[in-house]
N, CA, C and O of each residue as an XYZ file, in Angstrom:
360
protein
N      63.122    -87.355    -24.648
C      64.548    -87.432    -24.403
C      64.794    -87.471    -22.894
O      64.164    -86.699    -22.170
N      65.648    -88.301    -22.403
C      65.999    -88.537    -21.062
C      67.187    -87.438    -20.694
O      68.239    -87.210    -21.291
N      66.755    -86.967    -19.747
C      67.753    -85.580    -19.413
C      68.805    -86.659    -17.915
O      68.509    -87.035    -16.781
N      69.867    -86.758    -18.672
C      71.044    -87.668    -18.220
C      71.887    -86.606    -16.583
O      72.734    -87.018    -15.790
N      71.295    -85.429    -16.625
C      71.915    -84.377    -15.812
C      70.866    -84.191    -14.818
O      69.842    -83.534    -15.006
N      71.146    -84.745    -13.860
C      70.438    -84.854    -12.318
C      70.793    -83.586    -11.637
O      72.013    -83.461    -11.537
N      70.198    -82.735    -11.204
C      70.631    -81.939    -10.711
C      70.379    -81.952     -8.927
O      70.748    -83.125     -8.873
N      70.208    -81.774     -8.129
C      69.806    -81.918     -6.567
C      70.359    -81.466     -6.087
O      71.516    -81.193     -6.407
N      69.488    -80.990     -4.503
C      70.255    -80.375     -3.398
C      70.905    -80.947     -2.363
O      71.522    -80.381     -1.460
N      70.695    -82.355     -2.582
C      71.470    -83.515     -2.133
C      72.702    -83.448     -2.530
O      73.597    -82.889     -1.896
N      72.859    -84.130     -3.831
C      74.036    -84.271     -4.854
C      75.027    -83.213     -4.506
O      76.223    -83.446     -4.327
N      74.234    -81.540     -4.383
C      74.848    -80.420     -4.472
C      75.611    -80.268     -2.905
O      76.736    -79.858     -2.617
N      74.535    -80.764     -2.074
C      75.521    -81.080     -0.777
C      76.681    -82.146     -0.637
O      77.472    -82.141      0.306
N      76.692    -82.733     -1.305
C      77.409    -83.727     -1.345
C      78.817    -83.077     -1.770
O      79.805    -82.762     -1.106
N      78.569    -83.014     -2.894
C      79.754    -81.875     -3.686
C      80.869    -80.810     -2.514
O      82.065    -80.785     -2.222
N      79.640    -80.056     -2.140
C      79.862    -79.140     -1.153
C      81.092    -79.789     -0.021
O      82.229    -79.350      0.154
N      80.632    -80.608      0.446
C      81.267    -81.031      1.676
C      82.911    -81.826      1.120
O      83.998    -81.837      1.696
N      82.530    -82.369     -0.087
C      83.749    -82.819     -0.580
C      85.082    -81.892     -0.790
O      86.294    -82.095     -0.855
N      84.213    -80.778     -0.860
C      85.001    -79.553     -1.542
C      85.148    -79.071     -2.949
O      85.963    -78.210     -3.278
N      83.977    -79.914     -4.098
C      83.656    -79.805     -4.859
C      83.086    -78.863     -5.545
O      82.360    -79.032     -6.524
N      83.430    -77.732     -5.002
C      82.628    -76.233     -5.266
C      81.935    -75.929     -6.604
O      80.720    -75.768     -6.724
N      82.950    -75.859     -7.720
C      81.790    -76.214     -8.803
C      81.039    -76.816     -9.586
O      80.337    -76.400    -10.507
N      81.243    -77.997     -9.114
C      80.116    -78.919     -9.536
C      79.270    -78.765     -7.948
O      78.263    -79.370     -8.318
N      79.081    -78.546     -7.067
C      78.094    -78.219     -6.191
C      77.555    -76.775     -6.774
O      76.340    -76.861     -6.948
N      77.859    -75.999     -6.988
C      77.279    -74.923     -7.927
C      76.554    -75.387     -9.251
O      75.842    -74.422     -9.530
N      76.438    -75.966     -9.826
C      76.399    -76.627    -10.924
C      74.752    -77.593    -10.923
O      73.794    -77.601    -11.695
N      75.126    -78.446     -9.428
C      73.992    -79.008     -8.970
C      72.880    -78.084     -8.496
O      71.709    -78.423     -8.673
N      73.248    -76.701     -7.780
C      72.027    -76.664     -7.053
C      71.569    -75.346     -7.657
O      70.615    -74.793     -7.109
N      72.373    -74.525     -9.182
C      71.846    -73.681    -10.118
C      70.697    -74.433    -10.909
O      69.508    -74.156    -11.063
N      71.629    -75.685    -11.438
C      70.407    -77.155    -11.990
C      69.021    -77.324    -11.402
O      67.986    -77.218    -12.060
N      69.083    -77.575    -10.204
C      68.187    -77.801     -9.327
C      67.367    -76.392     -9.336
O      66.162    -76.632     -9.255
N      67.646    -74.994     -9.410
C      66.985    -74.072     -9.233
C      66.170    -73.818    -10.398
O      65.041    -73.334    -10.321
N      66.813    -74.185    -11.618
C      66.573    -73.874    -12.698
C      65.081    -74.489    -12.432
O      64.074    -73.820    -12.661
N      65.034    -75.741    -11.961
C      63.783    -76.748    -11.871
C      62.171    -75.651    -11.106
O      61.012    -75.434    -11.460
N      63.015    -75.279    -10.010
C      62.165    -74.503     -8.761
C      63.085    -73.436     -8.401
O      64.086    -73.492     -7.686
N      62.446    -72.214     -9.173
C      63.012    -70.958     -9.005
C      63.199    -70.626     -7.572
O      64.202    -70.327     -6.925
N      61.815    -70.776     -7.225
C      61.219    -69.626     -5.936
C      61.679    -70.803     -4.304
O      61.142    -71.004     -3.214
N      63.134    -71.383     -5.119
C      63.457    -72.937     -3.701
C      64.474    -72.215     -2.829
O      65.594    -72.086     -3.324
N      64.230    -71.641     -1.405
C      65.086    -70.521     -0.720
C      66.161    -71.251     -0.046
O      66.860    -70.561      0.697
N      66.403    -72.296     -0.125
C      66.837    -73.752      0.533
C      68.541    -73.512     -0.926
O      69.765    -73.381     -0.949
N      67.519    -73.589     -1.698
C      68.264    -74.000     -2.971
C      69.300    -72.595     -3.502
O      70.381    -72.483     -4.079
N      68.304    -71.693     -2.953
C      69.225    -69.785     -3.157
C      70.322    -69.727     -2.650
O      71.368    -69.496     -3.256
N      70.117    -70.069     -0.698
C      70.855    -70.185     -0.148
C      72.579    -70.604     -0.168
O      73.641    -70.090      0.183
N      71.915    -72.353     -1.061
C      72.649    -72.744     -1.151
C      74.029    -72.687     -1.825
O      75.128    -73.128     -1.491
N      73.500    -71.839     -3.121
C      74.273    -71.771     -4.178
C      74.975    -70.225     -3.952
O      75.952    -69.784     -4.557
N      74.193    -69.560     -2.921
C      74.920    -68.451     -2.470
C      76.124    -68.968     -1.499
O      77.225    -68.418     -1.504
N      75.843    -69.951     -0.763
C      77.094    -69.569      0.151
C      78.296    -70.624     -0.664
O      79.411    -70.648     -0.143
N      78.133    -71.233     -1.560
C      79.491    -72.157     -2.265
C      79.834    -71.011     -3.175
O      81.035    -70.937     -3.437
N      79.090    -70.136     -3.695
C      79.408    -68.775     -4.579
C      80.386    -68.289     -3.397
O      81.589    -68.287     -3.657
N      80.052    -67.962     -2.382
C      81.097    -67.140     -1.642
C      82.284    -67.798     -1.524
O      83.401    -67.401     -1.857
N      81.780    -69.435     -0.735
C      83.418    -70.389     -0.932
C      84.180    -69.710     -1.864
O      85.033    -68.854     -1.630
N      83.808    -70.156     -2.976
C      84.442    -70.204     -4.447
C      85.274    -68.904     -4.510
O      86.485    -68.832     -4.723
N      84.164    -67.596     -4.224
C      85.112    -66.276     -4.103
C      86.682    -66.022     -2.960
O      87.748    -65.469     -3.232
N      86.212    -66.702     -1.649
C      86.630    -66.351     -0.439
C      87.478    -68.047     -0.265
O      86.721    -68.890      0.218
N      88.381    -68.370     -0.480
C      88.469    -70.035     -0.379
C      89.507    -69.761      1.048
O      90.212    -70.667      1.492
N      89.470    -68.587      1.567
C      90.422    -68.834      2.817
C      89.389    -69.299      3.932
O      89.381    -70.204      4.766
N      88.558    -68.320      3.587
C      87.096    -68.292      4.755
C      86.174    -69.483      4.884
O      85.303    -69.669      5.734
N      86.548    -70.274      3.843
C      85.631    -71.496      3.532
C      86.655    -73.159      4.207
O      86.479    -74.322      3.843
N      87.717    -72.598      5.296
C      88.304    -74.059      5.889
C      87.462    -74.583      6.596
O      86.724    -73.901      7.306
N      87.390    -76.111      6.541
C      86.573    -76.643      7.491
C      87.769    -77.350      8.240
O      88.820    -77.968      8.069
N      86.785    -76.777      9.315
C      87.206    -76.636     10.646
C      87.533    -78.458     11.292
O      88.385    -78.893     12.066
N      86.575    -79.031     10.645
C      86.666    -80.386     11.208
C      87.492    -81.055     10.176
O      88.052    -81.904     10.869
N      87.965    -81.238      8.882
C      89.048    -81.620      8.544
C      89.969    -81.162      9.034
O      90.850    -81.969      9.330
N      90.147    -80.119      9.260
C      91.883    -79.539      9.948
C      92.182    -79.950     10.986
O      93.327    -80.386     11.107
N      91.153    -79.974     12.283
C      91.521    -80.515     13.081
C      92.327    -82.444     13.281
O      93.107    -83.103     13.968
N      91.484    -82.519     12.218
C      92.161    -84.114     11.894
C      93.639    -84.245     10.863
O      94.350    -85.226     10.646
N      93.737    -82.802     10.353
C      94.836    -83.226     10.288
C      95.579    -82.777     10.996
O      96.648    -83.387     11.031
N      95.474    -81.638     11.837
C      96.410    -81.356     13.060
C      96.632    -82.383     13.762
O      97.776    -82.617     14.152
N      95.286    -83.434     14.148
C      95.699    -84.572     15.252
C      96.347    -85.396     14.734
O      96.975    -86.141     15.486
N      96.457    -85.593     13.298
C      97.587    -86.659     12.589
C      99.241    -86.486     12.692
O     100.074    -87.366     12.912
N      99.491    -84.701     12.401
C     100.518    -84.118     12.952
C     101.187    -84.257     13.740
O     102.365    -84.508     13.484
N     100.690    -84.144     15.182
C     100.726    -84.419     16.509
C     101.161    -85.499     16.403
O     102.310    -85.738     16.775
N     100.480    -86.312     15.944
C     100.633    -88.337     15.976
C     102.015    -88.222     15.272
O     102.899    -88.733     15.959
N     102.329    -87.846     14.429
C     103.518    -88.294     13.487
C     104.572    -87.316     14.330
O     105.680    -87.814     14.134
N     104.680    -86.432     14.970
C     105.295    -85.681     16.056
C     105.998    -86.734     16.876
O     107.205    -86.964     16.787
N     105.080    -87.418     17.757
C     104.797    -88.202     18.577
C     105.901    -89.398     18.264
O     106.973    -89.552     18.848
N     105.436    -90.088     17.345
C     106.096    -91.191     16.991
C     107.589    -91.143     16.786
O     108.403    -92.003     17.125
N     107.913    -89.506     15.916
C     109.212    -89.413     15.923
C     109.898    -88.729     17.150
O     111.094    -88.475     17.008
N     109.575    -88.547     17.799
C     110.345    -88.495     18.772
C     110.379    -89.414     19.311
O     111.431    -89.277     19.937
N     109.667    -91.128     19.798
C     109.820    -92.050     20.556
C     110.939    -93.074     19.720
O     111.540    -94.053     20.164
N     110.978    -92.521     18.466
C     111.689    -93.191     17.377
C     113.382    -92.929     17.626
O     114.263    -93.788     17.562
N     113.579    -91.121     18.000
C     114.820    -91.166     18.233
C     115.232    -91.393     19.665
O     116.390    -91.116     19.975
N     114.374    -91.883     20.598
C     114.864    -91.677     21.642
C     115.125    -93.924     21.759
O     115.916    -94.616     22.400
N     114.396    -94.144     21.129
C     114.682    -95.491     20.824
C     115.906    -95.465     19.843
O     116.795    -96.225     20.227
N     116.111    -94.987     19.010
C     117.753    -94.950     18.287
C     118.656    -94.656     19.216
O     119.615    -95.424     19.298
N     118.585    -93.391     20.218
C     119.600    -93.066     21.027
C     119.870    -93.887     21.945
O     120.929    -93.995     22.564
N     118.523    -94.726     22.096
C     118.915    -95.759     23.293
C     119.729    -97.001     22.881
O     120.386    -97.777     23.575
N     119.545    -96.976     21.820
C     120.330    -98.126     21.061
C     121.444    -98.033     20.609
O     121.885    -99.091     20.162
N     122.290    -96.906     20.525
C     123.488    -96.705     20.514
C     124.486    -96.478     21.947
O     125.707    -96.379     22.068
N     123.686    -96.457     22.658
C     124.745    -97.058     23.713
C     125.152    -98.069     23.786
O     125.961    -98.346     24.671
């Protein structure tokens, strides 16, 4: 029988970074199940266990900043927006 459920510490990173917490749990319990004694693989499933518990502590830092700089941008624009309306009503 072909076991259709891939499990990896790839896949499970993958997950991870998406923000996919439990199916990255999912992958790299899978994956352990394979290789108990994988400290790579312990690790791993320990710290998306904590995500999962702690989801304040788990922001990434480099999405936010992009959306802060989008913020800024849309800041930006509206204010050149009303100062172009105001100029146009004179």
């Amino acid at each position: 029988m072909i076991d259709n459920n891939i499990n990896t510490l790839e896949l499970g990173r993958i997950y991870e970074e998406q923000g996919y917490l439990k199916k990255a749990a999912a992958h790299f319990s899978g994956a352990l199940k394979k290789d108990p004694g994988n400290l790579i693989l312990i690790e791993a499933l320990d710290r998306v266990n904590t995500r999962k518990t702690n989801p304040t502590d788990s922001i990434d830092r480099s999405s936010l900043s992009g959306i802060i700089e989008q913020w800024v941008h849309l800041v930006i624009l509206r204010q050149r927006a009303a100062r172009l309306l105001h100029t146009s009503e004179r």
